[in-house]
Structures are given as C-alpha cells and as structure tokens.
KOLGUDO-588212 format. One record per residue: residue in one letter; y, z, x of N, C-alpha, C in turn. Coordinates in steps of 0.05 Angstrom, whole numbers, plus 5000, padded with zeros to 4 digits. Layout:
# residues N
AYZXYZXYZX...
//
This chain:
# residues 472
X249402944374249003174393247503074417X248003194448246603074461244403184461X241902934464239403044472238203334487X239903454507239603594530240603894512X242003834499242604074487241504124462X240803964443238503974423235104064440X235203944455232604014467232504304475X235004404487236104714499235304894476X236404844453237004964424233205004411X232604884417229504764406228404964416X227804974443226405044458227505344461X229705434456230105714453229605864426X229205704403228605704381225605814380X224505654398221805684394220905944415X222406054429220606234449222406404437X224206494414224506674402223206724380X221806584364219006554345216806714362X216306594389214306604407214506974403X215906924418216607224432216707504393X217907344380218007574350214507624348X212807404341210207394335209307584355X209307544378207507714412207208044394X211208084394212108314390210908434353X210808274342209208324312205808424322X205108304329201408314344202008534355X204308524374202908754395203309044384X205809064362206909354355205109424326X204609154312202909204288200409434288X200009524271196609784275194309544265X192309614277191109504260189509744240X188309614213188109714197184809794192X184409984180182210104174181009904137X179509764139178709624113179009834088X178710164097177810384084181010494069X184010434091185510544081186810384066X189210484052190110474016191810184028X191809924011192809694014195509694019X196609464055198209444058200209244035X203509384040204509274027206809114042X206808924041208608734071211508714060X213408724076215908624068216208404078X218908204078220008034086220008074127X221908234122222908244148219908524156X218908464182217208704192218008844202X216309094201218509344216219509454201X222209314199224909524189226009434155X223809204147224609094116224109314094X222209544091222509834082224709974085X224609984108227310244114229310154110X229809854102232609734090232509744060X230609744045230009724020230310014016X230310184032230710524026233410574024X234510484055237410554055238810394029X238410234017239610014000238910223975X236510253965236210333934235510563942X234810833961234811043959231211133947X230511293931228511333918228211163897X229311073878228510803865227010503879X227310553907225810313924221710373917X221610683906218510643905218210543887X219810613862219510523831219310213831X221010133856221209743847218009603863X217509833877215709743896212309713879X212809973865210310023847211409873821X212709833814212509633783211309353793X211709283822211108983826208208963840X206909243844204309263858203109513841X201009543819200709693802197809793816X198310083841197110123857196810483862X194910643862195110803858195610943886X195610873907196610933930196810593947X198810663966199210373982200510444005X200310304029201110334056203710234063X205510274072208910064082208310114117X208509944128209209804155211509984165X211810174176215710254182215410264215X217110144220216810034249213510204260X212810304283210910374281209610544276X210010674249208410834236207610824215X205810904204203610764173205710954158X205910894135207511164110205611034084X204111284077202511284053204111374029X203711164010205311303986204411283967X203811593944201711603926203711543896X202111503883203111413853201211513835X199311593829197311713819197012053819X197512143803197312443798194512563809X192512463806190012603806189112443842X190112273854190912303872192912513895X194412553885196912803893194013083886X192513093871190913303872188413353897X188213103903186613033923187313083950X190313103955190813073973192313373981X192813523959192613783955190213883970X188613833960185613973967184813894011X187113784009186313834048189113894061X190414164052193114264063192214254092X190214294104189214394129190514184145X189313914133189513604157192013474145X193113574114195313384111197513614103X199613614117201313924122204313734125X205114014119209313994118210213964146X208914274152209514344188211314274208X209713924210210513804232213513754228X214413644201216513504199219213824211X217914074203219514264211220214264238X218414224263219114224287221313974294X220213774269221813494280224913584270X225313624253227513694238229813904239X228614154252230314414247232014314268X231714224300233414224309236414074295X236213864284237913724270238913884252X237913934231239714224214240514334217X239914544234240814824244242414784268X243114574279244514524304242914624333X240514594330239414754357238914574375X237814734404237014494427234614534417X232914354427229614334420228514524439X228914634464228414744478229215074477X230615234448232415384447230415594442X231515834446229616054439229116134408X231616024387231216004357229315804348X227515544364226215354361223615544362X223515644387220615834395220515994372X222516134361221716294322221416114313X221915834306221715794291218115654287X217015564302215915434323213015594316X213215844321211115974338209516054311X206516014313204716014283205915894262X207615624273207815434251204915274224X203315314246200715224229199615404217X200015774226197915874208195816004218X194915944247192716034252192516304263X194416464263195116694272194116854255X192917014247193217324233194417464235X193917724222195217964221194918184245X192218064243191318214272191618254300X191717914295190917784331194817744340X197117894315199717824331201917794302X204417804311205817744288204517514276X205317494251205117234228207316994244X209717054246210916914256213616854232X215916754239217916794222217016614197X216316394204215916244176214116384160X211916504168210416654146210916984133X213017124155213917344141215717314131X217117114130219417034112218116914085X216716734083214416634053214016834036X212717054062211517354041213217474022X215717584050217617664035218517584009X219717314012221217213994219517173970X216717103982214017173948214317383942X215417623951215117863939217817923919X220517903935222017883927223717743896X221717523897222517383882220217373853X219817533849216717553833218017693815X217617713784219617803761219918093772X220718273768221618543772224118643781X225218843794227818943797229718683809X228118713836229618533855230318243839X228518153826229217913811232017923787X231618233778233418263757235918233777X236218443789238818513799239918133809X238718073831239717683829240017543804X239017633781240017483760242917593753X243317903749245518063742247317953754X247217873787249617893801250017543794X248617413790248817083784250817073756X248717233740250217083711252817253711X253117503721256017643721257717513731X257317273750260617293768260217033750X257916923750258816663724259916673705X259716863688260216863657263016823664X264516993676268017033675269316673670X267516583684269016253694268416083676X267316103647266616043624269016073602X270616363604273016423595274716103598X275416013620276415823626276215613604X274515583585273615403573274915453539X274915673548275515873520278815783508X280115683512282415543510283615333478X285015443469286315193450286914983456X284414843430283414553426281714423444X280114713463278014633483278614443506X276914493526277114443554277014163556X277913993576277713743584277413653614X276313563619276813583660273513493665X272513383690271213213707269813583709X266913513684264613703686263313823715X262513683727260913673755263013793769X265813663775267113783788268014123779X268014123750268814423748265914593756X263714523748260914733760261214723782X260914513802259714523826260814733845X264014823848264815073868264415323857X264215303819263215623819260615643818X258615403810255915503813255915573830X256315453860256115493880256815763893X258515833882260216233886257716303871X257316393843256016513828253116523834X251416243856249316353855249316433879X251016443901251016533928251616853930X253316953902253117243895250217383895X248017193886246417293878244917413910X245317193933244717293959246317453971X249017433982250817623990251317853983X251417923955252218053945255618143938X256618383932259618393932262118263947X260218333974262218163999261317844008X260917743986259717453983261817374000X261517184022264317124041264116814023X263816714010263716443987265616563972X264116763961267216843946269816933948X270117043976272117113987273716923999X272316734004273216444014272216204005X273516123981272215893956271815693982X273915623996273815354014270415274028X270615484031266515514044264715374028X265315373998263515193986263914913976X266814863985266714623999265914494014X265614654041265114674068261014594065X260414754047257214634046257014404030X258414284011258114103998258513874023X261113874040261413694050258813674067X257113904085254113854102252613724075X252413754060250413704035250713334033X254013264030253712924028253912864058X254412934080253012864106250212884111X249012974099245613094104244212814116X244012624109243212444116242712334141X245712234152246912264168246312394195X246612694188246512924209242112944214X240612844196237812854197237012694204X238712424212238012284227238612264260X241212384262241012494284243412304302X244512024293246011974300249111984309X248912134334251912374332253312384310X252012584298253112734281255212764276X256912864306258913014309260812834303X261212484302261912284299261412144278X258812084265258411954251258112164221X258212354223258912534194260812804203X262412784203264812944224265913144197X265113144173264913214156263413524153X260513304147259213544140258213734174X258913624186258813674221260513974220X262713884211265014194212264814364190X263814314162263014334147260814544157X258414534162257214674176257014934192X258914864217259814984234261015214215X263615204205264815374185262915574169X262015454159259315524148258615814155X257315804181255415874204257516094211X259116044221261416324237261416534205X262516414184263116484158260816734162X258716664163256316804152256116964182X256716834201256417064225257717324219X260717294221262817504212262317634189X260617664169259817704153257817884164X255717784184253617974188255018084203X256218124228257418244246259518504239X259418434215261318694196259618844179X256818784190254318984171256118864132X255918754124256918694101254418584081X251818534111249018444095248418634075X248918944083247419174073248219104042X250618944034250818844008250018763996X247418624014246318343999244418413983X243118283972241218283956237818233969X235618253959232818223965233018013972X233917793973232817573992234017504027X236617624026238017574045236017834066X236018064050234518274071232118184087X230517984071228217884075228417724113X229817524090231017354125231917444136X233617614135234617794160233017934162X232318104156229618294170227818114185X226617894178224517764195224317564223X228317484221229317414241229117584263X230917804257230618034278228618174278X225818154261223018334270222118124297X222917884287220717614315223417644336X224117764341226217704365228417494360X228917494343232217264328234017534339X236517314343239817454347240217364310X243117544308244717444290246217174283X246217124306247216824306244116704293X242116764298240616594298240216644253X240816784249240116884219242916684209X244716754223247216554215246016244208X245116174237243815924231242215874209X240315944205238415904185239015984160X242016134152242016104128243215824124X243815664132245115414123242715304107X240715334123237515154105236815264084X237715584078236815694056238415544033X241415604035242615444022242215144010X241615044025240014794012239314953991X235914944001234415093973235015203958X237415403960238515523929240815303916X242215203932243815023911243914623908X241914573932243014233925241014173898X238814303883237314193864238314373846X239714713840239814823820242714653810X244214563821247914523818247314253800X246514043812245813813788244813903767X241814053771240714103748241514193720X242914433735245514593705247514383701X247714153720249814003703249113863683X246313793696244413563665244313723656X243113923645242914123620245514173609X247114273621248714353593250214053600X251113753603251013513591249913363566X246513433576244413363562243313473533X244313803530245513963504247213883491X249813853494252913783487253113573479X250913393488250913153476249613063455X248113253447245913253423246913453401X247713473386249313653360247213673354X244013553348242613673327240613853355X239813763380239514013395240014223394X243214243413244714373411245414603383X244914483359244214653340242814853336X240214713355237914883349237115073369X238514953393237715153411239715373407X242015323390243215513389242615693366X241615703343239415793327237415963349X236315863355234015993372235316243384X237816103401239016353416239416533399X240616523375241516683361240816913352X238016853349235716963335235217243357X235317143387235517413400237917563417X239617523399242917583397243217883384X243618043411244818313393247918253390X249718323368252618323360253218573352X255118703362256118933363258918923353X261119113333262519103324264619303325X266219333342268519603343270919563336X271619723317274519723307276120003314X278419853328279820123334282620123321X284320323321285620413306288520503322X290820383317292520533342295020413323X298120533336300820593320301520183316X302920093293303319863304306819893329X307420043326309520083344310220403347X311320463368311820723380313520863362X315520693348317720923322315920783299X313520703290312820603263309420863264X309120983234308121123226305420973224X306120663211303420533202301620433233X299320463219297320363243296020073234X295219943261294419643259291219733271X290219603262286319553262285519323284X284819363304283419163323280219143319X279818823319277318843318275918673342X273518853359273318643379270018663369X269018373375266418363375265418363402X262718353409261018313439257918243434X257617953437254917853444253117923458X251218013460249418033489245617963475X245917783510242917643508241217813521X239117993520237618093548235417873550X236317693579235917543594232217473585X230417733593227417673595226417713570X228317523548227017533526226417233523X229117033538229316833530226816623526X225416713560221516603563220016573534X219716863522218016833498218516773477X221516773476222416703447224916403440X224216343469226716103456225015773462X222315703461221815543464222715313475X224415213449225114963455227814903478X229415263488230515163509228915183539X226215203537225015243561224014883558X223614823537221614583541224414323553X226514373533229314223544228814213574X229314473584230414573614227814253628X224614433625222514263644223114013632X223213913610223113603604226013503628X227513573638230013503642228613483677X227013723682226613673710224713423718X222713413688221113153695222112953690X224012883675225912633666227912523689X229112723703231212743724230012673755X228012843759226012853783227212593806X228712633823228812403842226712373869X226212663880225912813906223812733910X222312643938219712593953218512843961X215612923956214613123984213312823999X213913024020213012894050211413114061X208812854075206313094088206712914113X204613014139203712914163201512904157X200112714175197512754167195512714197X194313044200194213164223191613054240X190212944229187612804234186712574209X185212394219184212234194182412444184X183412334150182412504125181912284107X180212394097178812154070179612274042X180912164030181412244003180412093972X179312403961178012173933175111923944X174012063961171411923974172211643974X174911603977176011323973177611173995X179711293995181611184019182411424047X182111214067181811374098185311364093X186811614116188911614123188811664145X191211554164189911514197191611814204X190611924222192312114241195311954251X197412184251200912114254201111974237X200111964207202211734199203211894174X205311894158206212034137205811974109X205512164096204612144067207812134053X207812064029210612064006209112093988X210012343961209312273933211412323922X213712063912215912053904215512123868X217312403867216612493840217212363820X219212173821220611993791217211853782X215911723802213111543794211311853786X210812013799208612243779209412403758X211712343750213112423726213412183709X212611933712212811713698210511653688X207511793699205111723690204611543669X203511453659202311413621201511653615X199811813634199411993619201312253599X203912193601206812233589206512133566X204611853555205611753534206811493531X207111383511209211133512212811263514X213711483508216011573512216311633544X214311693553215011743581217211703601X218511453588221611413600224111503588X223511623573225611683555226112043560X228412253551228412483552228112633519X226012723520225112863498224413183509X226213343494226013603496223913733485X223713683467221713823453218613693471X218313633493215713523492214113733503X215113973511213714253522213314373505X213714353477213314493455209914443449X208814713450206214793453205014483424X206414603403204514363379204614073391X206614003411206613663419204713683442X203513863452201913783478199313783470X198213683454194413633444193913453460X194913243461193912953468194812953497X196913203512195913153540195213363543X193813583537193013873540194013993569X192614183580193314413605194714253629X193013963630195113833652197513633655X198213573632201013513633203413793625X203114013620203014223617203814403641X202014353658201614403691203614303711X204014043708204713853717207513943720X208614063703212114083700213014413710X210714483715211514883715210914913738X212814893763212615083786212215353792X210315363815209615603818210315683851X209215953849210015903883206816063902X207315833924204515913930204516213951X203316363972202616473981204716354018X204316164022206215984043208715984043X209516074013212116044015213215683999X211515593999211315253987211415203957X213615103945213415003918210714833904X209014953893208314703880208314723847X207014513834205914453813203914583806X202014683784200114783781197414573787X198414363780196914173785197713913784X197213733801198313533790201013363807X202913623809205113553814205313523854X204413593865204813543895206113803910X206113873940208414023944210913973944X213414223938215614123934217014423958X217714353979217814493989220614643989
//
C-alpha cells in the first residue's frame, strides 16, 4: 500500500476516534455520586435503545440478571432513564406523585395517537390542568380530571357496572355456540377471540348500535393501529412507515364520528356518556370525542384480548384445574328444567316430550365464592405481566433517603422484574394458580396480596395497592 494513503487512512482513523470521544464528553451528563448506578453499554447513546428494539421488555430482565441492582441508570442518547427493580422501591417512588408524574409523557404523546397538530385546539383540552393544580373552585377541573371522576364513578360495582357486564357477556355468550359442534372445535384460538372479544367488549361501550358490530371490519381496523402502535408513537411518518395502522385509525375515527353524528351515543352505555359529556362540557367538537375514543380503546382491549386468551389456554390445559374450577363453578350454578309437550306430527294423536335445560351464573357471586378462579385469573396477570409504567421526573427527588433522580429524566418499573421478586418464593417463575388462595399467602401476608389487586385511584390512574407501581 502506498505510504500516502496508509498515512491518509490513519490519520482519518484517528480524528474520527478524536472527534466520537469530544462528542461522548460533550453529550455525556455528568453524574450525581448520589444517583442509582450507571449501567454502560457497548455502543454509547444508542446501545440501550438497540437492546430494546432487539428484545423488547425482556431487555430489563437480561439487564438485571447480569447487574443484581435494585434501581440502575441507562445512558439513552441524552437523557438519564431510571429503572427500578425493587418493589419497596416502586413504593417510594409512589410516595412523590407530585415531582415524579405520568403527565408529561401525555402532552408528548397525544399528538401522535390521536392524530393532532400540537398547536390544535383538542391539545389545549387536552393540555389544560394537566397537572392538577386547578380546583373546583378557581375553574373547570379540566378534561383529564372530569373524565377520571366520571369514569371512577361509573365504573365502581353498581348498576352502571352491571348493565356493561350484561351487554359484554350477552353478545359474547352467542359466539361460544360456535364451539358447541360435533367432535368439538378446532381452529387458531387467538384468532377466533380476538374480533369477537373485540365486538363483545366494545358492546359494552356503544351499546346496541355498536358501529364494531355493525361493521366487524372495524375491529380489524384497530387491531391493525394496535400492531402499528409503535411505529405511529414514534412518530416516523406514520403515514408511510405504518400505512396500516395509519388507515386503520382513520377508519376508526369517521366510524365513531358517524356514529355520534347520528345521536346513536344516547345508546351507549356509562362510560361512553362520561367522555362524551366531558369533551363537550370543556369546549371539545365531536370530532374531537371521535378522536379520543381511539385511546380509550387501547385501554379496554390491547391488555383484556391477550389476557382472556391466557386464561381460558392456561385452564384447558390443565384437566385437574380445569376440573376444579369447574366444580367451584358449579356449586353456584342454578339449572332449570322444562319439558314440553306437543303432537309428534299434525295427523298423529301421540305426543313427543322436549326437554330443554338452562344454566345460569349470577355474575356477583363469582368474587366470593369461586376462589380459586379469581386466584388463576391474578396469578396469570403476575406470571404474564410484560408492560412498563413510565414516570417524568419533574424536579430532583430523593428516594428511600437513598438515591437522587435528576430533573427531565425518566423513570421505568418494568412489571415482569416486580412480579419476579423472591419475595414470590422459589416458584416465582413458574404459573401457580392457586397462589392467591388465602391458606398459601402466610409467608407473604397483605403485601404480596396487594401487589396483584388493582385498584383505581381518584386520578383516574391504575395502581397496585401496594407495591405494584402506576399502571396507567
């Protein structure tokens, strides 16, 4: 090789070293001795957010088996991201909603979901007493908090709760018949739940004139925004790079316009009234209620649709379960028996005997009397658990008189690791139903207990009773 060009090669070699290091120094934070230990990748910067896109939520699990750390810091280009692994940590950090909050990520976010400009007058609802500091007094609450109320009220055991169960399990049950078939059903499980869950629990908001049900394709149409989500939250034309769930969407959105625009809401049920009423109390159009039900949707079906698929999988697959939970059921099983009586033919004298039986469960018994399918159901949510809460964190806050967290940088408490505790046990990895069963919980008493039973707060915010983090 000649000299002149080895020397060329060298020397460009080296002022791209030069120049990486400047740019490492100069974009790096420096660190507080006080906050939770960095964890370095290979590549800086962006060697996390490749380890994310690559393994998804399993990237904390590989991260924490190889650093046995009850909270730890990642480098992501330039922002700190705190990520807790410790339960009684996640309690700590509970205890300062004030400085470590959801909020922000809402302003960052809704435009991307909902299709808005950032500058739109549906941003300003959405926007306005995002933090809270508003009263009752001094001005509206603002849509995010009369919508919380609502839907806390709404959704609290009583009528309104019944009637959404009625209209859920009714349009469900029919599509069960399906199954009812000589020498039993065969066919790709997931695929048969996922378009009628999807009808059956959207009955429970729409009501009669469910436009899902009137038009199955629609819940296609959200499934396809559902495996774009990604994609479209990141923000890279969308319209191009998930063209999918992009139209998917859109469809969506008119679907549910024409719907409201035909007064067809008055159908709906207590929760749809809620958001619609609070849209249009803060100055929302219909379009704008259109919009925002796409986000509701989320929340009612991308975690309930898997869920019912692991359960009844996770039943079916166990004969001596499955036994018992069906025992259990049984036990609060009214059976009813009518025999009727009619000609066996129009010229024949003799009569033929029909006999039809009819099952029925009433629903708000199942809580107190069927144990072990409540403890199945939560063991399945803590066994299964993939999902992160994500906080901001609004000012430096000290947590556990221990570790500082700096202002702008984001919190993670990825639920697979606070469902993996020890304090679970040596089974902890494994799915055991029975482990909510009151006689197996001595040895972790009220807070592993806690840990698995969502509640809902006053905000409108999922959490844990303890233990478990927000789940919003």
């Amino acid at each position: 090789m000649d000299i002149s060009i080895f020397s060329t090669v060298v020397g460009l070699s080296l002022l791209l070293v030069i120049v990486y290091l400047s740019l490492v120094h100069l974009f790096s934070p420096e660190y507080d001795p006080r906050e939770p230990p960095v964890i370095s990748s290979l590549i800086p910067y962006v060697g996390h957010i490749l380890g994310l896109l690559r393994y998804g939520q399993r990237y904390f699990e590989i991260l924490s088996a190889c650093n046995n750390l009850p909270i730890y810091t990642l480098q992501t280009l330039n922002k700190r991201t705190y990520v807790v692994n410790s339960p009684d940590l996640v309690t700590a950090v509970e205890r300062n909603e004030r400085t470590i909050a959801f909020f922000p990520f809402v302003s960052l976010l809704s435009p991307r979901i909902f299709d808005l400009a950032p500058e739109s007058s549906a941003m300003d609802l959405i926007k306005y007493n995002m933090d809270g500091k508003i009263v009752g007094k001094e001005g509206k609450v603002g849509l995010g908090h009369e919508t919380h109320r609502g839907m806390h009220r709404v959704m609290a055991p009583g009528p309104d709760l019944d009637r959404m169960n009625k209209a859920m399990l009714g349009t469900f049950a029919p599509f069960l018949d399906e199954w009812a078939v000589e020498g039993g059903w065969e066919g790709d499980l997931y695929e048969w739940i996922r378009p009628r869950f999807t009808i059956a629990s959207t009955e429970a908001i729409y009501g009669k004139e469910n436009p899902i049900r009137l038009q199955p394709e629609l819940a296609e149409a959200f499934w396809d925004f559902e495996k774009d989500f990604t994609m479209i939250i990141l923000g890279l034309y969308p319209k191009y790079t998930a063209r999918k769930g992009f139209a998917g969407r859109r469809k969506l959105r008119q679907a549910i316009k024409e719907y409201l625009n035909r007064g067809d809401h008055k159908y709906g049920l207590g929760v749809l009234k809620v958001r619609h009423d609070a849209v249009i109390n803060n100055g929302g159009t219909v379009d704008d209620v259109a919009r925002f039900e796409i986000g509701d949707l989320i929340g009612v079906l991308v975690n309930a649709t898997p869920t019912f698929f692991w359960m009844l999988l996770t039943i079916y697959s166990d004969a001596d379960l499955l036994e018992d939970i069906r025992t259990e059921i049984g036990a609060i099983m009214t059976t009813t028996t009518t025999i009727t009586t009619e000609p066996s033919s129009p010229s024949s004298s003799k009569e033929s005997e029909t006999t039809k039986t009819k099952h029925e469960i009433d629903i708000t018994t199942l809580d107190p009397h069927c144990p072990l399918l409540l403890s199945a159901y939560r063991e399945l949510l803590r066994h299964r658990t993939q999902s992160s809460t994500a906080r901001w964190i609004l000012q430096d806050t000290l947590i556990a008189d221990r570790y500082l967290l700096k202002k702008d940088s984001v919190l993670l408490v990825p639920g697979a690791l606070i469902h993996a505790d020890p304090l679970w046990g040596p089974d902890r990895k494994e799915y055991n139903p029975r482990r909510f069963l009151k006689n197996r919980l001595p040895g972790l008493g009220r807070r592993a207990d806690a840990l698995s039973r969502p509640i809902l707060r006053d905000d409108g915010t999922h959490v844990r009773a303890r233990d478990g983090g927000d789940e919003v």
